[in-house]
N, C-alpha and C positions, 0 to 999 in steps of 0.2 A: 779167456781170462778166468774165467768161473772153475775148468778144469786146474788151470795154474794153482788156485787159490784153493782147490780139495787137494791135490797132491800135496802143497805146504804143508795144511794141516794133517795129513797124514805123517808125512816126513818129518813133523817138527814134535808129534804127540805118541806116536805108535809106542814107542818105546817103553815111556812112562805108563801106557792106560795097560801094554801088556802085562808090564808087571803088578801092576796094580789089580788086573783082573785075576793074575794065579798066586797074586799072594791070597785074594780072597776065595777063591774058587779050589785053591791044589790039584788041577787040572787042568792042563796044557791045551787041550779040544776043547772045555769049556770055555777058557779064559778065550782061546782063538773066536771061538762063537760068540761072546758077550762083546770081543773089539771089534770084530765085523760088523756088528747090529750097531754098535752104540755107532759105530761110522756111517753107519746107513741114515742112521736115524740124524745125524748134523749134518749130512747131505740134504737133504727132506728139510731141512729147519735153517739151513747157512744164512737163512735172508734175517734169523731173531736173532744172528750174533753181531749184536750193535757196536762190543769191543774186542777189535782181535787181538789187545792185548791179555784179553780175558779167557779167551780158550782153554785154555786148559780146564780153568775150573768149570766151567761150563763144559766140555766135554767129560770131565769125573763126573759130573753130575749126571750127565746121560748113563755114563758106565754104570754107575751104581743104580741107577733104575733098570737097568736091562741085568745086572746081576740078583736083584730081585725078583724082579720079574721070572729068574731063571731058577731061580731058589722057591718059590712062592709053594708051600707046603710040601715043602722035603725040610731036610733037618737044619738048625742053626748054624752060620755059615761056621766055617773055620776061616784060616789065615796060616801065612806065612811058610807051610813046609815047601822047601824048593824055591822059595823067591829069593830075589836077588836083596843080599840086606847090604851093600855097602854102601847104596843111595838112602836107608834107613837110619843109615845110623849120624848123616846130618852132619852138621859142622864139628863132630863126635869125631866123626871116620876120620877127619884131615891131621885129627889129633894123633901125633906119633905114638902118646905113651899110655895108649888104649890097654886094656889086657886083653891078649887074643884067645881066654878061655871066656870072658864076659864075651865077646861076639861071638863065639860056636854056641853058647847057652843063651843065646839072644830068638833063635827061634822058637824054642821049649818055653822060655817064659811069656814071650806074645803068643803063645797058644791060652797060654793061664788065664788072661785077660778079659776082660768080659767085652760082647762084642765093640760098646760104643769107645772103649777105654783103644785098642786096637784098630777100630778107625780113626781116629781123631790122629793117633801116633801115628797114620799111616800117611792120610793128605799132610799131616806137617812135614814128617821127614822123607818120606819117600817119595811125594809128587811133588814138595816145596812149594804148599801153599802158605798165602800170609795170612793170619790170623782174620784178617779182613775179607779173603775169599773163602776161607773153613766158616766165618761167619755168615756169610751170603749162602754157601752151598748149602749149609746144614739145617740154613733157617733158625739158625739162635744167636742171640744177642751178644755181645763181643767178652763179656766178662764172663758167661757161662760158657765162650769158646776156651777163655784162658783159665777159670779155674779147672776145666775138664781135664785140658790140657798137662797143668799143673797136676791132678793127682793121678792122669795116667802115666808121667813119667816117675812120679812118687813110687805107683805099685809098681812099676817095670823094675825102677830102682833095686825096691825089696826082694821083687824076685829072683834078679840078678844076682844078689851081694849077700842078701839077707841081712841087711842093717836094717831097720827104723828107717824112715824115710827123714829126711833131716840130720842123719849121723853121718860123721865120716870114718873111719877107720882108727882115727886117731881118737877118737870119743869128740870131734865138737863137733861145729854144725857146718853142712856141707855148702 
């Protein structure tokens, strides 16, 4: 039963914590190294996951301690070259009348980003967390998950388009 229940959570998270680990890491052997450990390490701890509806965020939360952990006095992490952005870009992507030069300059600009502005973008669009589990993971309180949230899509905005955050093209308000 116990193995049943590791293989699940493998087959149901691998995907999402990989990408998650080479968007932050930009290397393929690291990111493989920081999903192996963080999987070691919820093997070792399955009996503290009191909701398995919650896994996910609680296995990010492992990841990002073990990509620390793996960073831990080397330089500021990076993000995003080579990840896969079309689970980034969120209820965004499903949108037909995207411009497809705003997604190719979608990696260039969350590099601009500063790291917490880039994370926060990251558990929302790309691992589809709800603002209630980005609250719990990150240990802050629910309005400083939303305003955070709020003015890293602003700068992305800016960086994208180069409007003012608040403009749309046509001069109102977006």
């Amino acid at each position: 039963m116990i193995r049943a229940g590791r293989e699940a959570l493998v087959e149901g998270h691998l995907d999402a914590l990989h990408s998650f680990a080479l968007a932050w890491t930009r290397n393929g052997d690291m990111a493989g190294d920081v999903v192996q450990r963080t999987f070691l390490k919820a093997f070792e701890k399955l009996h503290q996951l009191r909701d398995p509806g919650a896994a996910r965020g609680w296995l990010v939360s492992i990841l990002r301690n073990e990509i620390a952990h793996e960073y831990r006095g080397r330089m500021r992490l990076v993000a995003w070259d080579g990840a896969d952005f079309d689970g980034l870009a969120g209820e965004a992507a499903q949108d037909e009348g995207i411009d497809p030069s705003l997604l190719a300059a979608l990696p260039s600009a969350l590099d601009q980003l500063p790291d917490p502005a880039r994370e926060i973008l990251l558990l929302r669009f790309q691992q589809d967390l709800s603002y209630e589990q980005i609250s719990e993971l990150l240990g802050l309180p629910m309005g400083t998950v939303q305003s955070r949230l709020h003015r890293a899509k602003a700068a992305l905005k800016v960086l994208l388009t180069g409007l003012p955050a608040g403009k749309s093209t046509a001069g109102g308000v977006a």
